[in-house]
C-alpha positions in Angstrom: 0.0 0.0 0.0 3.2 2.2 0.5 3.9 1.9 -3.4 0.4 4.4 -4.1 0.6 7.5 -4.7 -1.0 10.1 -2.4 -1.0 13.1 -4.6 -3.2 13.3 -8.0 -0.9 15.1 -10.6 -3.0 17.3 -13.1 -1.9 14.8 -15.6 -3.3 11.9 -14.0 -6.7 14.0 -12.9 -7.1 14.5 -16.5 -6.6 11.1 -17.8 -9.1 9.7 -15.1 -11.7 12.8 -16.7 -10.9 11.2 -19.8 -11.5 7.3 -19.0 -14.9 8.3 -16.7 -16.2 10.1 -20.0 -15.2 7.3 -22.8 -17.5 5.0 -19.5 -20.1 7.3 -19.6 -20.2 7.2 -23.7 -20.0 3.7 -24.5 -22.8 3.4 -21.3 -25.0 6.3 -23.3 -24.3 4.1 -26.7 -25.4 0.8 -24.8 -28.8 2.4 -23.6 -29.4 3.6 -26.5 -28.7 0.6 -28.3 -30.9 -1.0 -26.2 -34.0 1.0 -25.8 -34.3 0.5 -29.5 -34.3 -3.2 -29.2 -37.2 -2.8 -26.6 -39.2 -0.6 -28.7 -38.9 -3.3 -30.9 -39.9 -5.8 -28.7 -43.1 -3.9 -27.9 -43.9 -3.7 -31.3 -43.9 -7.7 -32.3 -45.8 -7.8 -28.8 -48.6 -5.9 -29.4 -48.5 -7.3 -33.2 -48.8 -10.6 -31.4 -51.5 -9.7 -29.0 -54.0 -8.0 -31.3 -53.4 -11.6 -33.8 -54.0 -13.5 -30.6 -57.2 -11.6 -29.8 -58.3 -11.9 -33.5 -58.1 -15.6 -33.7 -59.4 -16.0 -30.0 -62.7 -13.7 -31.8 -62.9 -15.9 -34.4 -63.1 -19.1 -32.6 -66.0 -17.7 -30.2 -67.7 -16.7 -33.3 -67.1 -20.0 -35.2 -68.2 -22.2 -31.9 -71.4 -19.5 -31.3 -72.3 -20.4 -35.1 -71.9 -24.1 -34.7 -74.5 -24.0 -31.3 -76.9 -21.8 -33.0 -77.0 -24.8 -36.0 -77.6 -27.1 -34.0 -80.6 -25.8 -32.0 
């Protein structure tokens, strides 16, 4: 623990400045990235819920019309 330095030189201030922000970019790039996946993801699942609901529909209407036949 001796072998640390105890003083932060301008230099080395600034080149910590300089890694933090490159962190904070890549992070801002990931989010990003990502909240366009999920909007995607939304998307197909509402796509997938409104087909889901359709065919649901049509199966209460198809099973309503064979009961009515056959009174």
């Amino acid at each position: 623990m001796e072998s640390m330095r105890k003083a932060w030189t301008d230099e080395r201030l600034d080149d910590l400045n300089k890694r933090v922000d490159e962190g904070f970019s890549r992070i801002d790039a990931d989010i990003r990235a990502l909240r366009a996946e999920v909007g995607g993801l939304q998307r197909t699942m509402a796509q997938g819920f409104i087909a889901l609901s359709a065919v649901m529909v049509a199966g209460f209407g198809g099973i309503a019309g064979l009961i009515a036949t056959q009174i």
